[in-house]
mmCIF file of the N, C-alpha and C atoms, coordinates in Angstrom:
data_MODEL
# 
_entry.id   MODEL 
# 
loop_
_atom_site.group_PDB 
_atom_site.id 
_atom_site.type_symbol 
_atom_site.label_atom_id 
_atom_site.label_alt_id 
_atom_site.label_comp_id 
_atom_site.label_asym_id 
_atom_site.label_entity_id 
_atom_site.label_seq_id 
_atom_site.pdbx_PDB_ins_code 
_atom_site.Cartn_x 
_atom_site.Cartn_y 
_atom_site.Cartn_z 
_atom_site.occupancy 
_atom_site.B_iso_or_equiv 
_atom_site.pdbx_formal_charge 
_atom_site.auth_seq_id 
_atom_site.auth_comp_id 
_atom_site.auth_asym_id 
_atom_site.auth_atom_id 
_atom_site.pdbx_PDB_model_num 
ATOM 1   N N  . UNK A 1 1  ? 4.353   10.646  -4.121  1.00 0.00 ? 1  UNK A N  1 
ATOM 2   C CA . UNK A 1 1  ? 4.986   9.357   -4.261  1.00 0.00 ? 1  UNK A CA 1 
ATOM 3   C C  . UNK A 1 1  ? 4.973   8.644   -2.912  1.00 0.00 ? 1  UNK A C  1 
ATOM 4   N N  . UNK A 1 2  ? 4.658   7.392   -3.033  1.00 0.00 ? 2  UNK A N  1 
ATOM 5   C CA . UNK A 1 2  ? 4.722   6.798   -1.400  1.00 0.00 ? 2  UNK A CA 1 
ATOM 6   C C  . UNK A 1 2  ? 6.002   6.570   -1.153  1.00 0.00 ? 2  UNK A C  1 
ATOM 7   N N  . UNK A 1 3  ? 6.042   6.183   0.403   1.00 0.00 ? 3  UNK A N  1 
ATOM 8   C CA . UNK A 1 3  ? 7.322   5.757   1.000   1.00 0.00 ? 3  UNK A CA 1 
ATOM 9   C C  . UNK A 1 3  ? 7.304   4.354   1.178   1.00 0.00 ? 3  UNK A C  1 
ATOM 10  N N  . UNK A 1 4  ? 8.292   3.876   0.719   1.00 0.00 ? 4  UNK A N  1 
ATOM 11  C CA . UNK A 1 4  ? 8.630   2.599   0.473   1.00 0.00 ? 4  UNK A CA 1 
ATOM 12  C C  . UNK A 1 4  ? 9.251   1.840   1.612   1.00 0.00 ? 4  UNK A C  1 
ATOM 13  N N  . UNK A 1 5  ? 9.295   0.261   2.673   1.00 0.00 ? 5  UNK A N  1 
ATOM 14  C CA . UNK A 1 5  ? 10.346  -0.108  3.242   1.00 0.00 ? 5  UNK A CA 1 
ATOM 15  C C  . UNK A 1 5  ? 10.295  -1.180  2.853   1.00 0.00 ? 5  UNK A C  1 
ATOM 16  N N  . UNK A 1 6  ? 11.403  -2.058  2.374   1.00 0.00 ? 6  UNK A N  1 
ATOM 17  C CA . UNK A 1 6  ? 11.590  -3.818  2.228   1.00 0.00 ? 6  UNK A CA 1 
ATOM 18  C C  . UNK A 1 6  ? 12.560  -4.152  2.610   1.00 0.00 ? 6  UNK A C  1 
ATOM 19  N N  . UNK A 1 7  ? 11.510  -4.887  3.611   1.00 0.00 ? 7  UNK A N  1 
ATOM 20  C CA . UNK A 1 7  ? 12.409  -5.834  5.029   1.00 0.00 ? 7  UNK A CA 1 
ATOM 21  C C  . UNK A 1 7  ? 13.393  -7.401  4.256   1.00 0.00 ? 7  UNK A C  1 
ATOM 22  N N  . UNK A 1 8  ? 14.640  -7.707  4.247   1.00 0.00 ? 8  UNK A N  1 
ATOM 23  C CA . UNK A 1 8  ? 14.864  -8.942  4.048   1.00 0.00 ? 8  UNK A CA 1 
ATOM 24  C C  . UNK A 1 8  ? 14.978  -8.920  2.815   1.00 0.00 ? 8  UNK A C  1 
ATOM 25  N N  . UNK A 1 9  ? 15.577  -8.505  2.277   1.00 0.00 ? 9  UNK A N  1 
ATOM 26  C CA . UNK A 1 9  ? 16.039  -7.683  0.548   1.00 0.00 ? 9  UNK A CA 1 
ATOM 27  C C  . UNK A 1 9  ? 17.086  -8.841  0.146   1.00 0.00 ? 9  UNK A C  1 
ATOM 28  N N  . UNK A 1 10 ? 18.244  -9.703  0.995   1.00 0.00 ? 10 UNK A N  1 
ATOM 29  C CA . UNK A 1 10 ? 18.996  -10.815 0.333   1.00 0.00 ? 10 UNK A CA 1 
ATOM 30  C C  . UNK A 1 10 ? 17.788  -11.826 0.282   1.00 0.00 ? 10 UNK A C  1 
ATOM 31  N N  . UNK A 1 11 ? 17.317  -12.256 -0.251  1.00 0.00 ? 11 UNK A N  1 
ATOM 32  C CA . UNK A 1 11 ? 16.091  -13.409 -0.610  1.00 0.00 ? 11 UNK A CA 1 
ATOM 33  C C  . UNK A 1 11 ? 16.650  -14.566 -1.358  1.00 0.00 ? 11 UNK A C  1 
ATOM 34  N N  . UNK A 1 12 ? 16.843  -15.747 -0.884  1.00 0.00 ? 12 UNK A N  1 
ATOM 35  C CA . UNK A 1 12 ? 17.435  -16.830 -1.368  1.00 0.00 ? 12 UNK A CA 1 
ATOM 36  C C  . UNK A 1 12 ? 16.056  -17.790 -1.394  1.00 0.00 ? 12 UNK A C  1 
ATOM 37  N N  . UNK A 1 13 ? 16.000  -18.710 -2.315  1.00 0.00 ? 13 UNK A N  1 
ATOM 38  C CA . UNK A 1 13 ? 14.714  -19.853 -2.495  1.00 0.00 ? 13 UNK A CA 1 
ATOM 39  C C  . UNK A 1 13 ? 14.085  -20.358 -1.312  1.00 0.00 ? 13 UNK A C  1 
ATOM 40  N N  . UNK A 1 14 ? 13.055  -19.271 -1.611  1.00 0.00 ? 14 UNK A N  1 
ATOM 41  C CA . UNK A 1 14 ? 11.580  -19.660 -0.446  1.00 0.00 ? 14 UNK A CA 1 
ATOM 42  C C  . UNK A 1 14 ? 11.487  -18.629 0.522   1.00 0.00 ? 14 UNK A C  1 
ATOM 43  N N  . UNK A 1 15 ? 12.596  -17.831 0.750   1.00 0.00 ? 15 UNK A N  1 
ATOM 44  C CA . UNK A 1 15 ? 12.418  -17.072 1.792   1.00 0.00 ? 15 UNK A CA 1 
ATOM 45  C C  . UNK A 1 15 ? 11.384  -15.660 1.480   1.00 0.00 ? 15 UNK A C  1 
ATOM 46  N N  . UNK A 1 16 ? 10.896  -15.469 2.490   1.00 0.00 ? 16 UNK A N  1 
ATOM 47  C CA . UNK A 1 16 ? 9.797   -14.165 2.125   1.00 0.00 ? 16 UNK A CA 1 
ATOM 48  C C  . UNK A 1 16 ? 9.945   -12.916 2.501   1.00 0.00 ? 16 UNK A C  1 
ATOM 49  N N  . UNK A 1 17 ? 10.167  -12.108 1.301   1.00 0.00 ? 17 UNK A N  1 
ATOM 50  C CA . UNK A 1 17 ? 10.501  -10.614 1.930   1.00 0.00 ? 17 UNK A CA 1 
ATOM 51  C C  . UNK A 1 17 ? 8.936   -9.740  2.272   1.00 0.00 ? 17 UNK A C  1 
ATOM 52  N N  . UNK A 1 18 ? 9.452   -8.908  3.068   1.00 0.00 ? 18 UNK A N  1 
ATOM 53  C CA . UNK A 1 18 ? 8.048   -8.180  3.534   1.00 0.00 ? 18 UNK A CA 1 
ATOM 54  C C  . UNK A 1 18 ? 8.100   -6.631  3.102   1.00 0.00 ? 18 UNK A C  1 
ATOM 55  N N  . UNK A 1 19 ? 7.009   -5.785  2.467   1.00 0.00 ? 19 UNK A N  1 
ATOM 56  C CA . UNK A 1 19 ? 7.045   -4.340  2.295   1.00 0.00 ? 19 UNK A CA 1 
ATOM 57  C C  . UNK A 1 19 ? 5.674   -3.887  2.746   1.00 0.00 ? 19 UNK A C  1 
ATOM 58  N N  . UNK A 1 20 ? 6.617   -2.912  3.559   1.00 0.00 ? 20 UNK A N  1 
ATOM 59  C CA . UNK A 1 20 ? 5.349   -1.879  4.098   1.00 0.00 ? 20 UNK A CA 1 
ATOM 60  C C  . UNK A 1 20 ? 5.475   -0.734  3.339   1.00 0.00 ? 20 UNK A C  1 
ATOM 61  N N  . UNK A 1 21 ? 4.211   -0.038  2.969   1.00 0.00 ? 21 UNK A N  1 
ATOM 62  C CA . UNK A 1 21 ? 4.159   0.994   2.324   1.00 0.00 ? 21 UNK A CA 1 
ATOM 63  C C  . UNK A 1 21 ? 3.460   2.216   2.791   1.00 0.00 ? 21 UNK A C  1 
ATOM 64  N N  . UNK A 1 22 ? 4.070   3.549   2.562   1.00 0.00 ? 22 UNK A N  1 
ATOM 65  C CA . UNK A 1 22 ? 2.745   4.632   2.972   1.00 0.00 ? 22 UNK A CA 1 
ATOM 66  C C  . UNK A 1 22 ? 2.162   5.286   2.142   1.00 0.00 ? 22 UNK A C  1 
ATOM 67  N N  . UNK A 1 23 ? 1.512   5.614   1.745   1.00 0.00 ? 23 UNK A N  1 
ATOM 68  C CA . UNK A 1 23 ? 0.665   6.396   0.679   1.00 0.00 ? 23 UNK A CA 1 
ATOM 69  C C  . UNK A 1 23 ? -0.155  7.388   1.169   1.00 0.00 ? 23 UNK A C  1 
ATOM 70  N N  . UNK A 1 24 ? -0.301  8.401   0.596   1.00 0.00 ? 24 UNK A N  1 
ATOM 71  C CA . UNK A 1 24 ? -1.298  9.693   0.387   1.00 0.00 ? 24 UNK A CA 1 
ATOM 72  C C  . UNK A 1 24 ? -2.128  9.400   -0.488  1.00 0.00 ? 24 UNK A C  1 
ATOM 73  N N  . UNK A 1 25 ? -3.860  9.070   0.606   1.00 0.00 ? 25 UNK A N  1 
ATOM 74  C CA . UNK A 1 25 ? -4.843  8.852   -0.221  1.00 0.00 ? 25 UNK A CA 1 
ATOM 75  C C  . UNK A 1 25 ? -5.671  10.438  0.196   1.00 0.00 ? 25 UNK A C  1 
ATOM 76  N N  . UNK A 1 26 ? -5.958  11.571  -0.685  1.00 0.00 ? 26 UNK A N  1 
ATOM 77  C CA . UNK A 1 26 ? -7.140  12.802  -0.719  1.00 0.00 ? 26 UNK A CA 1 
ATOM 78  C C  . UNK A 1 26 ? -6.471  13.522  0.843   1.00 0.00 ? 26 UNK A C  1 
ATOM 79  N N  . UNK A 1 27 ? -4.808  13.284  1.329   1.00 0.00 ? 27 UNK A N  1 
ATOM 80  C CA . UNK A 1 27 ? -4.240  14.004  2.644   1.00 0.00 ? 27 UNK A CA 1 
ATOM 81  C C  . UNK A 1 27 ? -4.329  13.331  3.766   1.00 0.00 ? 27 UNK A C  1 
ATOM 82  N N  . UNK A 1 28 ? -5.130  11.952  4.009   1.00 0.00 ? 28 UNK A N  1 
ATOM 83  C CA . UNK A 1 28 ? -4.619  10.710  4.484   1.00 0.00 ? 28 UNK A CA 1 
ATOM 84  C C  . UNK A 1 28 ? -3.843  9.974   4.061   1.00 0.00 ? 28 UNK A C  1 
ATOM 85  N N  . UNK A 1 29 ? -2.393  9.911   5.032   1.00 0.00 ? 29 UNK A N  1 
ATOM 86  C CA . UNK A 1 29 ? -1.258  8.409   4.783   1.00 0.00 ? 29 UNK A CA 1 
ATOM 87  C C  . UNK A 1 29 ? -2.207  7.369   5.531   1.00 0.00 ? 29 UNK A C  1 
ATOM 88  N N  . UNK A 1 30 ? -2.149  6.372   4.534   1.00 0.00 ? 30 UNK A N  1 
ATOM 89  C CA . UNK A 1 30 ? -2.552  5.283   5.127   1.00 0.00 ? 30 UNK A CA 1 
ATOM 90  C C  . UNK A 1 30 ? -1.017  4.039   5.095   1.00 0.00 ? 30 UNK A C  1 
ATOM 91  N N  . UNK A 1 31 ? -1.128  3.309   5.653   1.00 0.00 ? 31 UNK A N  1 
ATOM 92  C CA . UNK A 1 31 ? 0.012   2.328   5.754   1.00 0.00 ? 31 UNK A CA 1 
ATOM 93  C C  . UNK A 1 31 ? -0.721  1.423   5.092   1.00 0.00 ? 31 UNK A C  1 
ATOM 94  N N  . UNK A 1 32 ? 0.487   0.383   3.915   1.00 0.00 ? 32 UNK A N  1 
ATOM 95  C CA . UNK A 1 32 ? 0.102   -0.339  3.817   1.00 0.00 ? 32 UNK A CA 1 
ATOM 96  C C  . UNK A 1 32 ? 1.201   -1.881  3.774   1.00 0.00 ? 32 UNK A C  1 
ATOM 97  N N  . UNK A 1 33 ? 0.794   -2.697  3.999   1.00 0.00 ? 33 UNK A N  1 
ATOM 98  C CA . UNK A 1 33 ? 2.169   -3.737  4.404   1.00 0.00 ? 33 UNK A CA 1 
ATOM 99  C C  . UNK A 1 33 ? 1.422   -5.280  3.826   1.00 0.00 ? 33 UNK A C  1 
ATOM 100 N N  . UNK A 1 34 ? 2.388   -6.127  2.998   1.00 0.00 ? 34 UNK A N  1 
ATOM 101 C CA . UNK A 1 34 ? 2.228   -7.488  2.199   1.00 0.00 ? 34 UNK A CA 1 
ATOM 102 C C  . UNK A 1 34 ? 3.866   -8.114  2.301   1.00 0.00 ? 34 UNK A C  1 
ATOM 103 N N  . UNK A 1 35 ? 3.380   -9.615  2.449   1.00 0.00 ? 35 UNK A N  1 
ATOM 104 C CA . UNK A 1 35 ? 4.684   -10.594 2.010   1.00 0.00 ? 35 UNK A CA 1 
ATOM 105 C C  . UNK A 1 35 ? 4.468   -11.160 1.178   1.00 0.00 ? 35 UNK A C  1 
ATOM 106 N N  . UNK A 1 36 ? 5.814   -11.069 0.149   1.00 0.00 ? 36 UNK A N  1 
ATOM 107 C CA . UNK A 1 36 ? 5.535   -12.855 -0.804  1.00 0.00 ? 36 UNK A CA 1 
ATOM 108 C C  . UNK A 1 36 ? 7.326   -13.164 -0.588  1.00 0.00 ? 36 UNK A C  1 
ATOM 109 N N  . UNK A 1 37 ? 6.953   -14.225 -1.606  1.00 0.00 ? 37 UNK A N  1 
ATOM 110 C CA . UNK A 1 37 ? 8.825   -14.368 -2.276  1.00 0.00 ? 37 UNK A CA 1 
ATOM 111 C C  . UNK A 1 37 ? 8.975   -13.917 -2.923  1.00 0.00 ? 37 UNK A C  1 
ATOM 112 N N  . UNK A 1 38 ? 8.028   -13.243 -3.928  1.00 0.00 ? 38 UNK A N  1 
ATOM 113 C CA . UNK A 1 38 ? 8.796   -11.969 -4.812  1.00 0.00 ? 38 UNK A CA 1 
ATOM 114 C C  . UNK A 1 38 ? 8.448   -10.495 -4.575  1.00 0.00 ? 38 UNK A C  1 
ATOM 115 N N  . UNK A 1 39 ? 9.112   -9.780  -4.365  1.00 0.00 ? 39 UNK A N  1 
ATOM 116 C CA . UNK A 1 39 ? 9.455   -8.362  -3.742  1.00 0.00 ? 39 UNK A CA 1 
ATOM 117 C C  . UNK A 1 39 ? 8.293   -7.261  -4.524  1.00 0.00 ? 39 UNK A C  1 
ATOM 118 N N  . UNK A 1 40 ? 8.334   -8.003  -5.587  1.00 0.00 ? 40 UNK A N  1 
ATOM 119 C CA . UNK A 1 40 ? 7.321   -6.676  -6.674  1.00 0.00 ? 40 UNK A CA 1 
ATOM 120 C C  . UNK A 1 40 ? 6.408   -7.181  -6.379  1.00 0.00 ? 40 UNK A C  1 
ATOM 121 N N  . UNK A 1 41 ? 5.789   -8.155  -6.145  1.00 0.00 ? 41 UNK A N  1 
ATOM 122 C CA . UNK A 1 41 ? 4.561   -8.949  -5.650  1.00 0.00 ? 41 UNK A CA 1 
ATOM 123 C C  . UNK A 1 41 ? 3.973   -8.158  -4.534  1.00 0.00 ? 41 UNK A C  1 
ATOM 124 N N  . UNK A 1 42 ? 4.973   -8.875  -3.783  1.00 0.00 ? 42 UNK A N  1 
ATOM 125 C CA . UNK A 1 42 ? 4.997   -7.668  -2.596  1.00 0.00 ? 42 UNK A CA 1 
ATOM 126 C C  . UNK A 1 42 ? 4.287   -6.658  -2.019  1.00 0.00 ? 42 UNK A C  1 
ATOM 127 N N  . UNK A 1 43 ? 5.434   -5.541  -3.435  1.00 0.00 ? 43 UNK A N  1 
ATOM 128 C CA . UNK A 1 43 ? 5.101   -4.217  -3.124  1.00 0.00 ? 43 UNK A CA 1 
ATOM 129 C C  . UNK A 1 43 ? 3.632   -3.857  -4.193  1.00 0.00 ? 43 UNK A C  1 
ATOM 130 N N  . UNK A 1 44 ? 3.325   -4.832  -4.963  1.00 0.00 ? 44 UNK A N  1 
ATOM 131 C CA . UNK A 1 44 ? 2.370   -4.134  -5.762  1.00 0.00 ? 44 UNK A CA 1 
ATOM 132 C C  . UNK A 1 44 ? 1.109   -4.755  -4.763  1.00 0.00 ? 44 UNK A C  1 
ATOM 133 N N  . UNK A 1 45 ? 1.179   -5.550  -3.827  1.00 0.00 ? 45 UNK A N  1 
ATOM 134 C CA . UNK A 1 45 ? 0.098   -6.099  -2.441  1.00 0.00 ? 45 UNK A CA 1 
ATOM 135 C C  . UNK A 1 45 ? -0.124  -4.833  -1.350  1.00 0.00 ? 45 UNK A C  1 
ATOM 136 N N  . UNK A 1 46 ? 1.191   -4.354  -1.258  1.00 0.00 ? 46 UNK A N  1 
ATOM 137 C CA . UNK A 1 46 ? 0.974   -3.358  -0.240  1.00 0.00 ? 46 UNK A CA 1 
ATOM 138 C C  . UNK A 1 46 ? 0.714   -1.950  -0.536  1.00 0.00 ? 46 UNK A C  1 
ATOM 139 N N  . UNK A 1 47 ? 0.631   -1.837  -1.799  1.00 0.00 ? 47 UNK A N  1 
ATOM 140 C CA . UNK A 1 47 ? 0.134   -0.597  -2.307  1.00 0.00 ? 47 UNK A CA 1 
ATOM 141 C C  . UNK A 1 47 ? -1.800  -1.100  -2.341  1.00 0.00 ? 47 UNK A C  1 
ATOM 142 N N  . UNK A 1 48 ? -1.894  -2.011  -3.194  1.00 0.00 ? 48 UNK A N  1 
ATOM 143 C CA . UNK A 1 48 ? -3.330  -2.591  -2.944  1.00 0.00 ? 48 UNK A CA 1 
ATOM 144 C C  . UNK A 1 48 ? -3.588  -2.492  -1.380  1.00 0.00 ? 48 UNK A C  1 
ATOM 145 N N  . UNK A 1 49 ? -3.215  -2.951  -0.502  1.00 0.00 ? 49 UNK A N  1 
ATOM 146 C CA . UNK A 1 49 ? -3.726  -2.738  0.930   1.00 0.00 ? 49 UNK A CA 1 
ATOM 147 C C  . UNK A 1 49 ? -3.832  -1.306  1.264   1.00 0.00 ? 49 UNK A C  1 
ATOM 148 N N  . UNK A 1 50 ? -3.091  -0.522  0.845   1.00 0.00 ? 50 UNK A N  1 
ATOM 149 C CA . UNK A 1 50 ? -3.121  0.950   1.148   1.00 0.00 ? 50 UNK A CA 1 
ATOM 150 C C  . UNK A 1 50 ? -4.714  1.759   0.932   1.00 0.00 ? 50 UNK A C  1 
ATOM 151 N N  . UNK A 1 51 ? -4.409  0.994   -0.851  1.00 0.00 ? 51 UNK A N  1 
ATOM 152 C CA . UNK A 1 51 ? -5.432  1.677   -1.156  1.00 0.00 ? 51 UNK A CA 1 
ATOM 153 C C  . UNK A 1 51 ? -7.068  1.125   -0.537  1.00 0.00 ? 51 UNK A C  1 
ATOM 154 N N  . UNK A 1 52 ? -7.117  -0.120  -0.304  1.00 0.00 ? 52 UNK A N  1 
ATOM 155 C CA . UNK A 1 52 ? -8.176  -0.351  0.266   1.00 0.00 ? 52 UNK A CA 1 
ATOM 156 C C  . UNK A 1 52 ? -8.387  -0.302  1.758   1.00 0.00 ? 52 UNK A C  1 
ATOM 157 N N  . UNK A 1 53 ? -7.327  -0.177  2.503   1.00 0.00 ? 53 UNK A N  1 
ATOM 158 C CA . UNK A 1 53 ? -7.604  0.765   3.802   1.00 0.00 ? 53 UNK A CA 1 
ATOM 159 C C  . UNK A 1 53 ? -8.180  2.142   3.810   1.00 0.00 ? 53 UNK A C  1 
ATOM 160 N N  . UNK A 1 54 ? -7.666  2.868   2.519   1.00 0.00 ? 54 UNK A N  1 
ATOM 161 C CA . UNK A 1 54 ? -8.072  4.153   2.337   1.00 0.00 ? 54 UNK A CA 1 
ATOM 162 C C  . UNK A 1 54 ? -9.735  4.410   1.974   1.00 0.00 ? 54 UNK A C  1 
ATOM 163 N N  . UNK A 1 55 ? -9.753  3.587   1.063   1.00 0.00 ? 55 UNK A N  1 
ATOM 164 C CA . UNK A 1 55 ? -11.259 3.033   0.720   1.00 0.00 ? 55 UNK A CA 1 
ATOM 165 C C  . UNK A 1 55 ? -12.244 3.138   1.669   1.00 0.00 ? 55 UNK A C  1 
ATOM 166 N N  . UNK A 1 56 ? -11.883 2.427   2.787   1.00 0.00 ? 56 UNK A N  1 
ATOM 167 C CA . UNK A 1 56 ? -12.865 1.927   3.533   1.00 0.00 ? 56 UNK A CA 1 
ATOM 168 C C  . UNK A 1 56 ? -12.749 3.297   4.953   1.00 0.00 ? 56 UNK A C  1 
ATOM 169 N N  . UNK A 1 57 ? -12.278 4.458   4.785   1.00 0.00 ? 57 UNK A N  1 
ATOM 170 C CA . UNK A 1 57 ? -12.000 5.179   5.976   1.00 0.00 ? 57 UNK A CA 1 
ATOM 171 C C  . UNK A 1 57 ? -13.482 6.168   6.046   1.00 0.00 ? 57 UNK A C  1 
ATOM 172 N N  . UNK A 1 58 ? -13.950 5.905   7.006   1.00 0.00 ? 58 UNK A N  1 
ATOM 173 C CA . UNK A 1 58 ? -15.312 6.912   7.153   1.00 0.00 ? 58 UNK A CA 1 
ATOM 174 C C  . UNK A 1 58 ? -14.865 7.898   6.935   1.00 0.00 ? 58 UNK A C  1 
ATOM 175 N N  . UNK A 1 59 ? -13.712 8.424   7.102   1.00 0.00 ? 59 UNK A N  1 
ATOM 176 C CA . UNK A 1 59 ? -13.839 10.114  7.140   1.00 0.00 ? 59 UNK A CA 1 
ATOM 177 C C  . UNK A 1 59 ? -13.570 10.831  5.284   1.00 0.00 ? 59 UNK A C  1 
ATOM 178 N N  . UNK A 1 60 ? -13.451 10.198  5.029   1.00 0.00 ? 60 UNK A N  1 
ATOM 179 C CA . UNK A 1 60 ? -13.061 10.177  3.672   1.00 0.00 ? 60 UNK A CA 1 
ATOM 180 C C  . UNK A 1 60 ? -14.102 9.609   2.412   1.00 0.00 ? 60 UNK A C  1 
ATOM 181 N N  . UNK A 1 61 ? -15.032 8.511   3.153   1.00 0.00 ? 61 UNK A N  1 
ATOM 182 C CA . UNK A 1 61 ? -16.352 7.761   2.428   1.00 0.00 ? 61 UNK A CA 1 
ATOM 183 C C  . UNK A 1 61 ? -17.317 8.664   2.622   1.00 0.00 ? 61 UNK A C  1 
ATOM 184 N N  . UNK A 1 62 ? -17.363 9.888   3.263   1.00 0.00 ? 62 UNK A N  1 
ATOM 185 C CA . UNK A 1 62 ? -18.609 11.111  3.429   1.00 0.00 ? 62 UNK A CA 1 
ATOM 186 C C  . UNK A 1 62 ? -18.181 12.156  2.301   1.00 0.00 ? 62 UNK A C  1 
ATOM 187 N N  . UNK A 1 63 ? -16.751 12.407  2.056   1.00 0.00 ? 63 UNK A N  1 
ATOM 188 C CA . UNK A 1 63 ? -16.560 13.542  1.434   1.00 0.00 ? 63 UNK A CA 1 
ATOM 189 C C  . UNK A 1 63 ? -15.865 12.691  -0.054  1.00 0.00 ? 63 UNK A C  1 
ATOM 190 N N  . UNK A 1 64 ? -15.622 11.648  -0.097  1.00 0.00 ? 64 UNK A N  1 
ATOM 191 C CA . UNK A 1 64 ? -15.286 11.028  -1.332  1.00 0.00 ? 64 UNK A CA 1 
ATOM 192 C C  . UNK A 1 64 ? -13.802 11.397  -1.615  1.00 0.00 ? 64 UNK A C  1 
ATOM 193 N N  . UNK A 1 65 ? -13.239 11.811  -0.404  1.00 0.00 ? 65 UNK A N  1 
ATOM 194 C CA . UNK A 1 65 ? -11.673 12.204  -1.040  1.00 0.00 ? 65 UNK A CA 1 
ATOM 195 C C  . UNK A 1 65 ? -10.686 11.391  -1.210  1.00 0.00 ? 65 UNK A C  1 
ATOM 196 N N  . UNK A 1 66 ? -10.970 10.038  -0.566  1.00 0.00 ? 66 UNK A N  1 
ATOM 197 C CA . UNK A 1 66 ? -10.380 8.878   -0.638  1.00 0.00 ? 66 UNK A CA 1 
ATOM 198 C C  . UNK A 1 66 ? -11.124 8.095   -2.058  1.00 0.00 ? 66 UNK A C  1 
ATOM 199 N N  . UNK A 1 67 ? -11.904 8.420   -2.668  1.00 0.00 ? 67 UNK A N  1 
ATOM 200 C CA . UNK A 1 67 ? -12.516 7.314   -3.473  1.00 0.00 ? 67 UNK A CA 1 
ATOM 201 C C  . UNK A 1 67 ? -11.424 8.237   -4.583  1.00 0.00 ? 67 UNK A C  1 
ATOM 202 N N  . UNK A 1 68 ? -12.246 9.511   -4.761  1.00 0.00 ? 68 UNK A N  1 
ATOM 203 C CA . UNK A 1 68 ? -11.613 10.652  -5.880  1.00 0.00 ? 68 UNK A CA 1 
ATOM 204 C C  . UNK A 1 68 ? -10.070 10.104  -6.318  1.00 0.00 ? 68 UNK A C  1 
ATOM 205 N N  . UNK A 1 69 ? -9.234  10.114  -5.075  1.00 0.00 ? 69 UNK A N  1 
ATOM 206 C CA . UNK A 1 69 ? -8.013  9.679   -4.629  1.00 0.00 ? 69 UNK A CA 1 
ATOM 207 C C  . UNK A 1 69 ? -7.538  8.756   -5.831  1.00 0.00 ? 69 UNK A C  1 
ATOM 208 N N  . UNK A 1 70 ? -8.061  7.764   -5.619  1.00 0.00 ? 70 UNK A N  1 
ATOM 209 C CA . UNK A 1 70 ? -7.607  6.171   -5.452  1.00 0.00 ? 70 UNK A CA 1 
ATOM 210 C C  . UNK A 1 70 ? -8.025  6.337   -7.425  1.00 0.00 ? 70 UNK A C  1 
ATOM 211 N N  . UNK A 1 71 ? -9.073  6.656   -7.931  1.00 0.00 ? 71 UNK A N  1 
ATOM 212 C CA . UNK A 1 71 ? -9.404  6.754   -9.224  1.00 0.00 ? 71 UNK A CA 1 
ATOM 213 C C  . UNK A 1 71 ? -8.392  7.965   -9.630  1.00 0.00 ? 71 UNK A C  1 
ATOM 214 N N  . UNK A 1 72 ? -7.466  8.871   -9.594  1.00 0.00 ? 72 UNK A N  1 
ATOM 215 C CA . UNK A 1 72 ? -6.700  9.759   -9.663  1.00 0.00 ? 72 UNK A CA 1 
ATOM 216 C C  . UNK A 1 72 ? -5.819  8.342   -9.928  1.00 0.00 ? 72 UNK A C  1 
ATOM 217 N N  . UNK A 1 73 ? -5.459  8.173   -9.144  1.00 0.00 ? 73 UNK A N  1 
ATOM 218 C CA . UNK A 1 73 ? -4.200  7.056   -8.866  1.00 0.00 ? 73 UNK A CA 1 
ATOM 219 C C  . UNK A 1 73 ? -4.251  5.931   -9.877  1.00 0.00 ? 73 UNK A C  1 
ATOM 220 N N  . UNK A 1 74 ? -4.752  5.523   -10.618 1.00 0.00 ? 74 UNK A N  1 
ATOM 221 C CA . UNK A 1 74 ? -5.153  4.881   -11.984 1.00 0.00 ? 74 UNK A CA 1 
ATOM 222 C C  . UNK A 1 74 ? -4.365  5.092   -12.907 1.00 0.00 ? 74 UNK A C  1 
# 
């Protein structure tokens, strides 16, 4: 399960909360971090960033444990 943080959680009209996220992609945490004004927005951005940081990690694009990963995670 990743680890979750959301910065600025009282959110009144317009203001933008921020979540950083960590995830275990194939035994790489990758971080991943998005803003909106809505919080699930957000967090469903910074899980997407996770996973495509993970994506793109050479050490992981030779042995496919990050791709394997991320299709697991589906």
């Amino acid at each position: 399960m990743p680890r979750v943080a959301i910065f600025d959680t009282t959110l009144r009209d317009g203001d933008v909360g921020e979540v950083f996220i960590r995830a275990d992609f194939g035994g790489t945490e990758v971080l991943g971090r998005a803003a909106s004004t809505d919080l699930n927005i957000a967090a469903a951005r910074s899980y997407l960033d996770a996973m495509n940081k993970a994506a793109l990690l050479p050490s992981h694009m030779a042995r496919g444990g990050a791709a394997a990963a991320i299709q697991g995670a589906r």
